[in-house]
C-alpha positions in Angstrom: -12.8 4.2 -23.1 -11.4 1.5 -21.1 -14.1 -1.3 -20.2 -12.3 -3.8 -18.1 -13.6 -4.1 -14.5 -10.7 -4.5 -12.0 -11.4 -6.5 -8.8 -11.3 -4.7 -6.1 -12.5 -7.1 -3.2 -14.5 -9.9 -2.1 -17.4 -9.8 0.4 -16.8 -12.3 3.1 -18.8 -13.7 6.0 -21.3 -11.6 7.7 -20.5 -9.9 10.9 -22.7 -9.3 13.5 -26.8 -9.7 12.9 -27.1 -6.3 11.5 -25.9 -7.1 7.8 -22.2 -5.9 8.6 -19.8 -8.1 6.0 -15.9 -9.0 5.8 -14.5 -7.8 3.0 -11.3 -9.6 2.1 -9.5 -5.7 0.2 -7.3 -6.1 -3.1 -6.6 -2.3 -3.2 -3.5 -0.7 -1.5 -5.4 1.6 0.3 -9.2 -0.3 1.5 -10.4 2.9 2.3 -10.7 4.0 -1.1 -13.6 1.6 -1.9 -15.7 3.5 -0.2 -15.3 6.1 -3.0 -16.7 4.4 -5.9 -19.8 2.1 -6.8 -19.0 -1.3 -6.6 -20.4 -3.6 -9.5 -21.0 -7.5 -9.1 -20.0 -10.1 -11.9 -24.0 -10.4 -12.1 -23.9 -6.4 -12.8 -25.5 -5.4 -9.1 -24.4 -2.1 -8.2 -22.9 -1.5 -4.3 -21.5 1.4 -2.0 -19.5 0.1 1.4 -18.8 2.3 3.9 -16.8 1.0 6.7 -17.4 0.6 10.1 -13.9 -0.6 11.3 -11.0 -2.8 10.3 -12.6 -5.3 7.1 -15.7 -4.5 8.3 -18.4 -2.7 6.5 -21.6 -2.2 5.3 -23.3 -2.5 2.0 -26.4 -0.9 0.4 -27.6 -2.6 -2.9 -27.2 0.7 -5.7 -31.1 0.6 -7.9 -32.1 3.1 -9.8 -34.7 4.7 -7.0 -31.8 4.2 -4.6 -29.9 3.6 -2.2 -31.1 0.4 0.1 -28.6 -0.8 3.0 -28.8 -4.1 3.9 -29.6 -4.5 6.9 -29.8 -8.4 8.0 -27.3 -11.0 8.3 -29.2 -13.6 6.3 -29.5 -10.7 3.3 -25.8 -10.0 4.2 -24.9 -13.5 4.2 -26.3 -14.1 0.9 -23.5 -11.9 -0.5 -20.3 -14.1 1.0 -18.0 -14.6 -1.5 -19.2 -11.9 -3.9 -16.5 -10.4 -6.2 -16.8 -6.2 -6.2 -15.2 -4.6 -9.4 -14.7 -1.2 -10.9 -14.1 -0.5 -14.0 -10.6 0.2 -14.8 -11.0 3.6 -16.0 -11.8 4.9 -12.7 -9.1 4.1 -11.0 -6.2 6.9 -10.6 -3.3 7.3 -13.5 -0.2 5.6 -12.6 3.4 7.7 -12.3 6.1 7.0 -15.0 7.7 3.4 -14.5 4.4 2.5 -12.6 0.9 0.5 -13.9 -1.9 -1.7 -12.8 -1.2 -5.6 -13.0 -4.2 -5.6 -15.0 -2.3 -3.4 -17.6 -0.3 -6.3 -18.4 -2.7 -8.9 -19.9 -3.5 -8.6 -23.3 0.3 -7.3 -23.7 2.6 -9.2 -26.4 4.9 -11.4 -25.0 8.6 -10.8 -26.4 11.6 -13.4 -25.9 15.4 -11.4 -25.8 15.4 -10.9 -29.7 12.4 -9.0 -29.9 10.3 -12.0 -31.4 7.2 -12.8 -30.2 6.4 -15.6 -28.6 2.7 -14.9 -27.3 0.3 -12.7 -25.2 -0.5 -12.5 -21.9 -4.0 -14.2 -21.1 -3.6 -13.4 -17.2 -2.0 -12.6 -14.1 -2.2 -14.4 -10.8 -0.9 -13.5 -7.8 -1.7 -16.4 -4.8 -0.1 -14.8 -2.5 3.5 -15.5 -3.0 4.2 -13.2 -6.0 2.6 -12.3 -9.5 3.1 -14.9 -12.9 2.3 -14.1 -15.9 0.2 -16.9 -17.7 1.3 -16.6 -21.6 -0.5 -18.0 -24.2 -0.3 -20.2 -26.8 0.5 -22.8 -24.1 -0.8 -21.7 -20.9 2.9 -21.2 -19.6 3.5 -19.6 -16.0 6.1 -16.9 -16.0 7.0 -15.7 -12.3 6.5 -11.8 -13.0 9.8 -10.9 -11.4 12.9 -8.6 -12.6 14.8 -11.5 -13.6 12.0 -13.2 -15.9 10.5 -10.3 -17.0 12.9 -7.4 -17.3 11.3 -4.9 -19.6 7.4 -3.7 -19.2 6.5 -1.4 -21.9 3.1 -0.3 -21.3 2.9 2.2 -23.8 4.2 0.1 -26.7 2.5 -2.8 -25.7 4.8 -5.8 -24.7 6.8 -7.0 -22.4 10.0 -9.0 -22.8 10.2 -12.4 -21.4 12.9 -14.5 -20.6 11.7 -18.0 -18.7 13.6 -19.4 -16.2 15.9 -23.1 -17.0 13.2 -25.2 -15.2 10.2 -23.4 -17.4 11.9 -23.7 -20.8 12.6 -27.2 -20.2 9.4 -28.1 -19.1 8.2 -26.5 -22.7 10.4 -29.2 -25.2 9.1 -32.1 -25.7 
C-alpha cells in the first residue's frame, strides 16, 4: 500500500469570529476535500466542510469524535497548517495521466537511456512544475520539451536539460 501523504491544502486566516478558516485548495476540484479526513504533518486528524467560496469549517477528528471548532482564536491557531491525504485515497488516473507526486522517486534518464539520477521533488510556484533531480539538486522545468517521456509504470522519465541548465552543470 502506498504511504505518501499528498497535500491537499493549507488553512489560512480565520474568517469571521465563529472559527470559519481560508483554505488556500491544491486539488482540481476543492470540493472534494470535504470527502476525506484530512491529516496534519503533526498527525491531527480534520473534516472541512464548506460554507462558501475558500471558506470552511473544521472539526478536530479524535477517537470519541467529531469536535468543530468553533472560535477564531482556536481557528486562528490553525493558519498556515498543511492538510494531506494519503496518496492511496485519491482516484486512479486515465492512461497518459498521473499525480505530480507520482514522479518523485522516478529515475531520471538522459536521451540514451542512461541514468543520470532520481527525482527528489517537484515544485510548482506558480509559474509551472520543475523537477528537482538529484545527485546535484538540478531544476528541470517539467515541460514537453525537457521532459518528453513519463513512464509511470516503468519507473523513469527521460530528461533532456535545457542549453542554459547543462551549462550551468560543467565546471
Amino acid at each position: 500500500m502506498d504511504s505518501r501523504l499528498i497535500l491537499m491544502g493549507v488553512i489560512g486566516k480565520p474568517h469571521g469570529v465563529r472559527g470559519q478558516v481560508r483554505v488556500n485548495v491544491f486539488a482540481e476540484e476543492p470540493e472534494a476535500l470535504e470527502t476525506y479526513t484530512l491529516t496534519s504533518r503533526d498527525g491531527r486528524r480534520f473534516v472541512l466542510e464548506w460554507a462558501h467560496e475558500n471558506v470552511a469549517w473544521l472539526s478536530i477528528v479524535t477517537p470519541d469524535g467529531q469536535r468543530r471548532i468553533a472560535d477564531r482564536n482556536e481557528a486562528g491557531s490553525l493558519t498556515n497548517t498543511e492538510l494531506f491525504i494519503p496518496r492511496a485515497a485519491l482516484p486512479e488516473t486515465e492512461e497518459e495521466e498521473f499525480y505530480l507526486a507520482d514522479l518523485i522517486g522516478l529515475e531520471a534518464r538522459d536521451g540514451a537511456g542512461q541514468v543520470t539520477g532520481k527525482i527528489t521533488n517537484v515544485l510548482d510556484y506558480g509559474a509551472g512544475a520543475s523537477l528537482e533531480i538529484s545527485p546535484g539538486g538540478r531544476l528541470i522545468p517539467f515541460t514537453r520539451a525537457c521532459v518528453p517521456v513519463v513512464s509511470i509504470g516503468q519507473g523513469y522519465v527521460t530528461v533532456m536539460p535545457p542549453v542554459e541548465v547543462e551549462a550551468a552543470a560543467q565546471p
